[in-house]
C-alpha positions, 0 to 999 in steps of 0.5 A, a space after each residue: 887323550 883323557 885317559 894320557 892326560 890322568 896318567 901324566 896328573 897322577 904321576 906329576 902330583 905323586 913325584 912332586 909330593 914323593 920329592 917334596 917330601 924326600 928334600 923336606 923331611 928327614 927320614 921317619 919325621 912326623 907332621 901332623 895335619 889333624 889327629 887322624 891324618 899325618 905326614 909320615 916319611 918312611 921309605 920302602 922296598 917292597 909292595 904297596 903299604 910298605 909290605 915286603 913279599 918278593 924280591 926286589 928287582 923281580 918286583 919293579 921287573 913285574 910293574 914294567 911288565 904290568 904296565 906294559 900290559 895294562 897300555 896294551 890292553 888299554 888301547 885295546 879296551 878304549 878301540 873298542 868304546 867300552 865304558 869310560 869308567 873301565 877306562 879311568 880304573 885302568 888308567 888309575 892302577 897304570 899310573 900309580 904303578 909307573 909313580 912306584 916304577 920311578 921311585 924303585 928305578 931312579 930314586 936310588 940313583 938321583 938321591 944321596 941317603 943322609 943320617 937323620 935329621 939331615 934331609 935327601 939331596 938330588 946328587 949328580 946321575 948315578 951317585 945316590 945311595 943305590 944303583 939302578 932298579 934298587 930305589 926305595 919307595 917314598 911313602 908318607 900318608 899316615 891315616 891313624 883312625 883310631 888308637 887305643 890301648 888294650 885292657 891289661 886282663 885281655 888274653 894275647 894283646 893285654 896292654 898292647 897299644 892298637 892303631 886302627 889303620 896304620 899302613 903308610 902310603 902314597 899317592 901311587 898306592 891309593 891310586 892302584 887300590 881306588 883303581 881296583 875297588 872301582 874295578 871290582 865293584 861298578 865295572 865287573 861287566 867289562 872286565 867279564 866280558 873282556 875276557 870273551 
């Protein structure tokens, strides 16, 4: 029950904050909370942090899969009484990939996609700005660290600007990489085991 409780909270604060941002902001508008930690309105097709590897409908096809995956597996794991922080690492990584799912499968279909600096509209059920399964990803959290300039007589990157941690994201994707860095780092006994 806990475990459902985490999934429906990650996913109710992601959409709100995702569609809040969609109906707020025009796309690429910028929002500066402090000098390292903004809000920046990018959409995506692709991968966490706006990476671009595969196709698209083979992408959200695969997260269904995995999701379906990770609740059986789940149910499996939590029968069995194995450790509640195995439990809350899978929950994270299911839920932040079903917060992406709705973005990829309905966004397209509730959302017009107006020229900036005009901000996203819900529409009525099948008239957005792309058809099922082809909706773009909302990310926004935009943590530039560090930023510097390279020295000019610096072979390669001479004169290049450098932002230390640029990658824009959302609430979805921390979920899944906090999800895996726990996993990987206090619970590889259960997962170890698991396998036997």
């Amino acid at each position: 029950m806990a475990s459902v409780v985490l999934i429906l909270g990650i996913i109710g604060v992601d959409q709100c904050v995702k569609i809040w941002v969609k109906t707020h902001m025009a796309l690429h508008d910028v929002i500066d909370i402090t000098g390292w930690f903004k809000i920046a309105f990018v959409e995506n097709n692709g991968m966490a942090f706006g990476m671009e590897l595969v196709d698209k409908i083979f992408l959200t096809s695969f997260r269904i899969v995995a999701v379906v995956w990770i609740m059986w597996y789940m149910t499996r794991v939590i029968r069995r009484g194995t450790g509640w922080m195995y439990v809350v690492c899978l929950t994270m990584i299911l839920a932040g990939a079903a917060g992406n799912i709705i973005d990829c499968m309905f966004y397209g279909m509730i959302f017009n996609n107006p020229p900036s600096p005009l901000v996203a509209e819900f529409v009525s059920w099948g008239s957005g700005y792309e058809s099922l399964f082809y909706g773009r990803v909302v990310d926004m959290l935009y943590f530039p660290l560090v930023e510097w300039t390279w020295p000019d007589w610096m072979p390669v990157c001479g004169g290049n600007d450098f932002i230390f941690f640029s990658p824009i994201f959302n609430i979805a994707d921390a979920s899944i990489t906090c999800g895996v860095i726990a996993l990987i780092l206090f619970c590889r006994k259960y997962y170890l085991k698991s396998g036997s």
